[in-house]
Structure formats: structure tokens, C-alpha cells
Residue, then its C-alpha position, 0 to 999 in steps of 0.5 A: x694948139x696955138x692962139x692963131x690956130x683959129x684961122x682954120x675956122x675960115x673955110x667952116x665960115x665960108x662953106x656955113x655962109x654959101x650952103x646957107x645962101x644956097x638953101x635961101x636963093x636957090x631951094x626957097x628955104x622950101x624945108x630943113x631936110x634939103x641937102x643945102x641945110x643939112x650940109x650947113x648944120x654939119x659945118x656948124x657942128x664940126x667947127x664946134x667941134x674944133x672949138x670944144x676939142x681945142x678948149x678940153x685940150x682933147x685935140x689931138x696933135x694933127x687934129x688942127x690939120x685934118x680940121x683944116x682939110x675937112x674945112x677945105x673940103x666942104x667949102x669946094x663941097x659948097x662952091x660946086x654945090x652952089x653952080x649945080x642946077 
């Protein structure tokens, strides 16, 4: 893993801020079991886990890549989810 392979935390970033803006604007920050906060946590947590594999050297060689589409996934997950009803 590559110094500038931390570019692929920029979708984790995106999806984290819109699931989050969700859960104040649109559920009222009404509880912590909304879909909205729940997908937040998890972006959270896999880009940590991104970080510790990459820091434990643990990442394995297209890791870099799934983490990147798995990013690009939850940040259409968040834009779609944000224009839901």
C-alpha cells in the first residue's frame, strides 16, 4: 500500500457526511436505531478498517480496490437514500 492509496477514504468521507446530514435533517436525530445512523457507523467502522489493515500491513493485495468500491457503493447508497421520502 501506497502513501497516496489514502484517496480511497474519500467515498467512506462522503457517504459518512450524507447518511449523517440524513439522520439530522430528514429522521430528526429521532434515535440511534435509524437506517441512516446505523449505515453511518458502519461507514465509519469499515474505513477503519482500511486504516488498521493497511497500518498491520494485513491488507491483502486487491484489498485497496474492493475498499474503493465498497466506498463507491455506500456513497450512491447515501446519495439515493438521501432523495428517498
Amino acid at each position: 500500500m501506497s502513501n497516496s492509496a489514502t484517496f480511497i477514504l474519500a467515498p467512506f468521507v462522503a457517504a459518512f457526511l450524507i447518511f449523517v446530514f440524513r439522520f439530522y435533517t430528514r429522521e430528526g436525530a429521532s434515535s440511534i436505531t435509524n437506517p441512516s445512523f446505523l449505515c453511518a457507523i458502519g461507514t465509519v467502522a469499515l474505513a477503519f478498517a482500511y486504516l488498521g489493515l493497511g497500518v498491520f500491513g494485513m491488507l491483502p493485495d486487491y484489498g485497496t480496490i474492493i475498499f474503493g468500491v465498497v466506498g463507491a457503493a455506500l456513497m450512491v447508497l447515501a446519495i439515493v437514500r438521501m432523495f428517498q421520502i
